[in-house]
C-alpha positions as CSV (number, residue, x, y, z in Angstrom):
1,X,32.5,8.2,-39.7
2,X,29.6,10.3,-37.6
3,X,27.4,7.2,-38.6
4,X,29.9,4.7,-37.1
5,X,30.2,7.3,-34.0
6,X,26.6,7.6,-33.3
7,X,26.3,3.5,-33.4
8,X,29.1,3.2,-30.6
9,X,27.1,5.8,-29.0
10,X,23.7,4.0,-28.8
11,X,23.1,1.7,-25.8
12,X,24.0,-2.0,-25.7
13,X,21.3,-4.3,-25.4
14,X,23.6,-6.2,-21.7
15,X,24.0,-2.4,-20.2
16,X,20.2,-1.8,-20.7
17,X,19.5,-5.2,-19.5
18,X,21.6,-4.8,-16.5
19,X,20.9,-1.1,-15.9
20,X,16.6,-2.0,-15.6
21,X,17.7,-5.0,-13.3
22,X,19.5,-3.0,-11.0
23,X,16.8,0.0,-10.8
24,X,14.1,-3.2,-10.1
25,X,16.4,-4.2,-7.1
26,X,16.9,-1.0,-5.9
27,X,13.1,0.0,-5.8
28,X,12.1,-3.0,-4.1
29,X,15.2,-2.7,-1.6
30,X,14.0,0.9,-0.8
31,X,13.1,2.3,2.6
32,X,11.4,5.1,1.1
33,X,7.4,4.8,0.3
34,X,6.8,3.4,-2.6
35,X,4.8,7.2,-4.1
36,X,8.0,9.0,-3.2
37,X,9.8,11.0,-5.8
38,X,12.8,9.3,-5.8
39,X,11.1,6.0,-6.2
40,X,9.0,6.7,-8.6
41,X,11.8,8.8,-10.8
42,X,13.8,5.0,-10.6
43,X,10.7,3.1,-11.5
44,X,10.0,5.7,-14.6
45,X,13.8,5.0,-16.0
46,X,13.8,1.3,-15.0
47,X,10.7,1.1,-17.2
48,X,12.3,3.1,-20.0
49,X,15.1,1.4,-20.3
50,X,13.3,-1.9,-20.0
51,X,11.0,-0.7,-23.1
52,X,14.5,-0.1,-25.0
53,X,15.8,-3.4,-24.0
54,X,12.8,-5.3,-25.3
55,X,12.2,-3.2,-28.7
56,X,16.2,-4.6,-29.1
57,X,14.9,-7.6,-28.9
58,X,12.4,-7.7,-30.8
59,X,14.8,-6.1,-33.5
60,X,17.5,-8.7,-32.9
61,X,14.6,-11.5,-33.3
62,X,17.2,-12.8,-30.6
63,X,14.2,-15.5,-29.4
64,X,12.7,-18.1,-31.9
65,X,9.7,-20.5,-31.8
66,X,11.8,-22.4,-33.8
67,X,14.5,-23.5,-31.5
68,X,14.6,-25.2,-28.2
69,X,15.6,-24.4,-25.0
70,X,19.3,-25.9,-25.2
71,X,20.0,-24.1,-28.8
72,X,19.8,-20.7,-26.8
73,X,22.9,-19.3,-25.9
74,X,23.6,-19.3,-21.8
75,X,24.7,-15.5,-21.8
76,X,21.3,-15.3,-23.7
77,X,19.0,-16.8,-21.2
78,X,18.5,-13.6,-18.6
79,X,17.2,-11.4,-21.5
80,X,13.7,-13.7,-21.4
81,X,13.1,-11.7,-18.0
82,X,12.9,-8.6,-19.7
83,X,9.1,-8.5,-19.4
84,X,8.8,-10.0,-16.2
85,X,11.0,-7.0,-14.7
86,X,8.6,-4.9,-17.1
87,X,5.6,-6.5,-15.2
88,X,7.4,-5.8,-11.6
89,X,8.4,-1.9,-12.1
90,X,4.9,-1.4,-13.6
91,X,3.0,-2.6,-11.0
92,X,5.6,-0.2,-8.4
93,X,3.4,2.7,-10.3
94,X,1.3,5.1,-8.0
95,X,-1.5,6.4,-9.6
96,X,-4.7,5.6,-8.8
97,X,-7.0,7.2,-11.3
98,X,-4.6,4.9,-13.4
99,X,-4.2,1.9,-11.2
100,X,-6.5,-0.4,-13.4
101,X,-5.0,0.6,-16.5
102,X,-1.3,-0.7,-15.0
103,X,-2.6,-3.6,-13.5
104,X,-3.9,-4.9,-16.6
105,X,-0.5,-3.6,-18.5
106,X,1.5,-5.6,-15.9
107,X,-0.6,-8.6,-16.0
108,X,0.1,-8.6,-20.2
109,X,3.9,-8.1,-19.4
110,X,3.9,-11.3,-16.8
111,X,1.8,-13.4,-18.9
112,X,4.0,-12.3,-22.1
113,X,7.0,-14.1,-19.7
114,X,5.0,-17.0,-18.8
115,X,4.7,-17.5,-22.5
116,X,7.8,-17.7,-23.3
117,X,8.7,-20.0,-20.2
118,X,6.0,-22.0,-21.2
119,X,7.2,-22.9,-24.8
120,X,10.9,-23.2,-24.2
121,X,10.0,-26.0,-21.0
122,X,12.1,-23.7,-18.5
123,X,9.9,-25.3,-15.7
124,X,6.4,-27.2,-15.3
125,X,3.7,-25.0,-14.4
126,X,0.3,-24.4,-15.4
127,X,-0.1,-21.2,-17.9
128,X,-2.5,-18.5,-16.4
129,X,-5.7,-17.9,-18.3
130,X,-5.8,-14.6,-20.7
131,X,-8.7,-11.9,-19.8
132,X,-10.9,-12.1,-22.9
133,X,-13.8,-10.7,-23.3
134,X,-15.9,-13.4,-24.5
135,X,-19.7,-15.0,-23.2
136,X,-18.1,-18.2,-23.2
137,X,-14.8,-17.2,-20.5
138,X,-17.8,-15.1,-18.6
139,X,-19.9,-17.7,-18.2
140,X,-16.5,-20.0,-17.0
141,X,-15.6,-16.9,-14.9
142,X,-19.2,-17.1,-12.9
143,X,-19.0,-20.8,-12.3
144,X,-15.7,-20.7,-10.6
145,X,-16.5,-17.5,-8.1
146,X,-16.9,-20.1,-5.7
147,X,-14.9,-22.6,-6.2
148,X,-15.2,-25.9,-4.1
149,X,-13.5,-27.2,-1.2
150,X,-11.4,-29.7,-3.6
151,X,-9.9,-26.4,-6.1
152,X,-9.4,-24.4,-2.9
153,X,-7.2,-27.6,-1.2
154,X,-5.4,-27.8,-4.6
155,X,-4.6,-24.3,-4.9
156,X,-3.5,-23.7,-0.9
157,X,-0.9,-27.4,-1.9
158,X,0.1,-25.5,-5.0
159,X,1.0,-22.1,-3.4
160,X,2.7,-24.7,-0.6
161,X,4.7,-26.4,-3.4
162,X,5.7,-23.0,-4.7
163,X,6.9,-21.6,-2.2
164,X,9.2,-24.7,-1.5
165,X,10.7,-24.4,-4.5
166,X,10.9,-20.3,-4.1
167,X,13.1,-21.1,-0.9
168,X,15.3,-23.7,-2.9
169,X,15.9,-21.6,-5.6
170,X,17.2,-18.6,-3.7
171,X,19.6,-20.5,-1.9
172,X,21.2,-21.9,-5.0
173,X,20.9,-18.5,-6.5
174,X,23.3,-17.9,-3.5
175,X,25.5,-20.2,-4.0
176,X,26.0,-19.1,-7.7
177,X,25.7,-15.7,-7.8
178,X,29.8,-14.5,-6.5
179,X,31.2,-16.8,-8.9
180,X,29.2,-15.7,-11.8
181,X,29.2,-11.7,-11.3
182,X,32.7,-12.4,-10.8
183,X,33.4,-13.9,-13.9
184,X,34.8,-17.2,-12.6
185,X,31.8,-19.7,-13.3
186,X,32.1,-21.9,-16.5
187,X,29.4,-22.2,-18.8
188,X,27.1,-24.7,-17.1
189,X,26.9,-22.6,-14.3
190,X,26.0,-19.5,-16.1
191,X,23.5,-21.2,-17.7
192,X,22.1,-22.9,-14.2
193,X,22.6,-19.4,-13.1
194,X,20.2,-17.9,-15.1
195,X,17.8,-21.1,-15.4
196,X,17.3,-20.6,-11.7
197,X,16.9,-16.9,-12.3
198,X,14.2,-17.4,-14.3
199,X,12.2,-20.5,-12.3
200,X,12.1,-17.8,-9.6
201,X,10.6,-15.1,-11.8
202,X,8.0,-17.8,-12.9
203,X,6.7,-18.3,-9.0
204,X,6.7,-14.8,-8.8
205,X,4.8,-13.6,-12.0
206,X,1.8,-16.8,-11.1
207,X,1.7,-14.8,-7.6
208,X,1.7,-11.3,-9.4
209,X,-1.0,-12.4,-11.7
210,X,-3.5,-13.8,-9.3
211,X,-3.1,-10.8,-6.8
212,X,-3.7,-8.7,-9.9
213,X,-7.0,-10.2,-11.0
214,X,-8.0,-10.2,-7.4
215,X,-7.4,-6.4,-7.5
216,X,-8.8,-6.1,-10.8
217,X,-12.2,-7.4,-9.7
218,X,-12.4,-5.0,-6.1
219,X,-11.4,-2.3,-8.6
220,X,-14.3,-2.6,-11.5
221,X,-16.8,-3.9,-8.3
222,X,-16.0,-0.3,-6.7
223,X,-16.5,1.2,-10.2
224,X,-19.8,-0.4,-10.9
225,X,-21.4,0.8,-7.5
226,X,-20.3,4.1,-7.8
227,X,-22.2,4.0,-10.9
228,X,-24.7,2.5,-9.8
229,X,-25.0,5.4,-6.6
230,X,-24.3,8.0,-9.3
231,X,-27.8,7.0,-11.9
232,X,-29.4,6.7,-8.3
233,X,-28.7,10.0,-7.2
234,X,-29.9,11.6,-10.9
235,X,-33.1,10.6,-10.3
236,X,-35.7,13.2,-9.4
237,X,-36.5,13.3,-6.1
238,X,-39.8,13.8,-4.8
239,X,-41.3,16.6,-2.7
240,X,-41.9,16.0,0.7
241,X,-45.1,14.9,2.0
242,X,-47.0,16.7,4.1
243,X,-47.9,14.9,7.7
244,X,-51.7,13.5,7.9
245,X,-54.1,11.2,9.4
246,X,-56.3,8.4,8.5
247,X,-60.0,9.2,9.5
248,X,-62.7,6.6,9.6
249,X,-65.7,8.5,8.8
250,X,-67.1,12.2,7.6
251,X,-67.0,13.7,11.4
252,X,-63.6,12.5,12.3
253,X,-62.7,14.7,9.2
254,X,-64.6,17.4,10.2
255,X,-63.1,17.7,13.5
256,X,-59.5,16.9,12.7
257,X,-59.2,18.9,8.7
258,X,-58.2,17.7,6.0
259,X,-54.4,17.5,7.3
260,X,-52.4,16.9,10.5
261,X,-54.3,19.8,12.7
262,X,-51.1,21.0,14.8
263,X,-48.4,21.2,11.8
264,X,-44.9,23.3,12.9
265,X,-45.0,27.1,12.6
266,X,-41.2,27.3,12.7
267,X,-38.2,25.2,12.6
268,X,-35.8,24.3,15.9
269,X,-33.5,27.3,14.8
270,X,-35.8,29.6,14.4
271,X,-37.1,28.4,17.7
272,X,-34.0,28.8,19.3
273,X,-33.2,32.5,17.5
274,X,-36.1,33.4,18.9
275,X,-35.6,32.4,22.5
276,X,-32.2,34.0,22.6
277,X,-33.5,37.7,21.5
278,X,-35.9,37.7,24.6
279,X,-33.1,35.8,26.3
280,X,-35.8,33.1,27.3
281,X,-32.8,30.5,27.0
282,X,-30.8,29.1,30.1
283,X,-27.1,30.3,30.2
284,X,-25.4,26.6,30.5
285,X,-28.1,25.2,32.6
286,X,-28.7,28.1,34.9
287,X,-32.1,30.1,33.8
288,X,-31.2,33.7,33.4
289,X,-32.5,36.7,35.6
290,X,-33.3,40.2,35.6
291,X,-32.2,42.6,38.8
292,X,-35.5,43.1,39.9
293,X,-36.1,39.4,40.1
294,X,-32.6,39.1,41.6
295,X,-33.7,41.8,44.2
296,X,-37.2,39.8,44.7
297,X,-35.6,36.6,45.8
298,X,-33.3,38.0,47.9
299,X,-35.9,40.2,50.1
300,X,-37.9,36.7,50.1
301,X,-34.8,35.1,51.4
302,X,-34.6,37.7,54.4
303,X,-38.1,37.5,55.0
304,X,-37.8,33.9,55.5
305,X,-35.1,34.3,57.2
306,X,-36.6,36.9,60.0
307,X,-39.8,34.8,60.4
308,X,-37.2,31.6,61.3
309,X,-35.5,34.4,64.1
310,X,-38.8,35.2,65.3
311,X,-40.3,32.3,66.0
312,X,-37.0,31.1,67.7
313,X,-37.8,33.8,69.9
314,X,-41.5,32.6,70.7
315,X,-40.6,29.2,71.0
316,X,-37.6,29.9,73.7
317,X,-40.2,32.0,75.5
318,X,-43.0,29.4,76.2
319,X,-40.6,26.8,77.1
320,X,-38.9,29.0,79.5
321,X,-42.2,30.2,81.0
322,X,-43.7,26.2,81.1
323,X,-40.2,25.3,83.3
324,X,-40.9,27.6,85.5
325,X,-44.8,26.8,85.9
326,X,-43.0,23.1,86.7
327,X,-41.1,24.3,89.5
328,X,-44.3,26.4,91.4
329,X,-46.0,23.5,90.6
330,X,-45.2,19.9,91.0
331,X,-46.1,16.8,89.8
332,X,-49.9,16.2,91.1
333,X,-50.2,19.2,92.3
334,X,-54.6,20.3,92.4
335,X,-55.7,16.6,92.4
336,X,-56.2,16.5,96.1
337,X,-59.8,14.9,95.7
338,X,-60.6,11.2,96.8
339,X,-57.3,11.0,98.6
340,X,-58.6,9.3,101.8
């Protein structure tokens, strides 16, 4: 009886299903940032339950490579996007010491879908290549990291094409989706339903994947030159040389040393430390002064200033006398010779 208890008590492989689908829409819905704690709690449990959902299947062996596409069961179809939602909620994970590590998870999740698509003919589309670590894919890897005019026209009509089809989807997927989360669709829409569903996910996982590797590569680039700074920056580093000069013959080397002749005695601060003490330095542009300097340029300023006064004085007094000479004395006066 406790046996038969605890089985009614585990999880059913639709409510895990449906509980990780509705956690996906909710995180991508979210007006929070994705590194908040209530996102990040949601992506956690979306991607525990997902991991449930698929060991299920697994379990159930609910999936053959022995049947085709029309021997699977319509209510049956939606549980071949387990790992695709896997892919999506992993790659809503903020870490970034860890970033690498869950864009390559995500990457196996999406291709893992594509896989499946793939055999079972749910739509025509080309498979995504798998990251191996071989010479051969290396030395394929190199020749296409500039690809031609003619790949990049292909890909630019591809991503064209796939976005068509994106647009046509979701409004059939609108049409559909009352009448089947109602309960009132038949089986041939269910299964067009979920068809639909999963020609969606496939545009969406070819987009994932390629703006994965693109990360992928910025990510071990950035890795690699930080290595490459770090075995740098071990090495030992040399003393600094000493200034000198080039001398073309025996006197020039007597005169001038062995070195530069006129090397520093003291660095700018010490310079400067210096200069303040004495208080040699100018207060914000304005040279400082003692009183009796103070007292100095003020006595010169009077002294100026009475020799100005006094020879106001003396000028004032010869021009006063010289009008009055002028008026005793006209204009010709004393040239009275030779006058006829």
């Amino acid at each position: 009886m406790a046996a038969g208890e605890d089985e009614l008590l585990l999880p059913r492989l639709p409510d895990l299903f449906e509980t990780g689908r509705l956690l996906l829409d909710e995180v991508e819905a979210a007006t929070e940032p994705t590194g908040s704690r209530i996102v990040q709690d949601k992506v956690f449990k979306g991607l525990d339950v997902l991991e449930k959902a698929a060991e299920m299947l697994s379990q159930l062996d609910l999936f053959s490579r022995n049947e085709d596409l029309e021997e699977i069961a319509s209510s049956d179809l939606k549980y071949l996007m387990v790992p695709a939602f896997q892919g999506a909620l992993t790659m809503k994970q903020v870490n970034p010491s860890k970033r690498l590590d869950h864009l390559q998870l995500a990457r196996e999740h999406f291709i893992n879908f594509l896989t499946q698509c793939h055999y079972y003919h749910v739509a025509e589309f080309e498979l995504p290549q798998t990251k191996n670590k071989t010479p051969e894919n290396n030395t394929a890897s190199s020749s296409i990291a500039y690809p031609s005019l003619v790949t990049m026209a292909s890909q630019r009509q591809a991503k064209i094409e796939r976005y068509r089809q994106k647009k046509e989807v979701e409004h059939r997927l609108s049409t559909l989706k009352s009448a089947v989360e109602s309960g009132q669709a038949d089986d041939e829409y269910i299964r067009e339903y979920y068809l639909l569903h999963l020609r969606r996910w496939i545009g969406i996982s070819i987009e994932e994947i390629e703006s994965i590797d693109q990360e992928i590569k910025i990510l071990r680039e950035k890795d690699s030159s930080k290595e490459a700074s770090t075995s740098h920056s071990s090495l030992q580093e040399r003393p600094p040389m000493k200034p000198f000069i080039l001398t073309r013959n025996m006197a020039q080397a007597k005169v001038f040393g062995a070195g530069y002749p006129s090397l520093a005695s003291m660095t700018v601060s010490d310079w400067y430390d210096q200069h303040r003490k004495y208080g040699a330095l100018p207060d914000q542009g304005i040279a400082k002064a003692t009183s009796a300097e103070f007292r100095r340029a003020a006595q010169q300023q009077e002294d100026q200033e009475q020799k100005e006064e006094d020879d106001d004085e003396q000028t004032l007094h010869r021009a006063r006398e010289w009008d009055d000479w002028k008026d005793t004395h006209p204009r010709g006066y004393g040239n009275r010779q030779n006058m006829g």
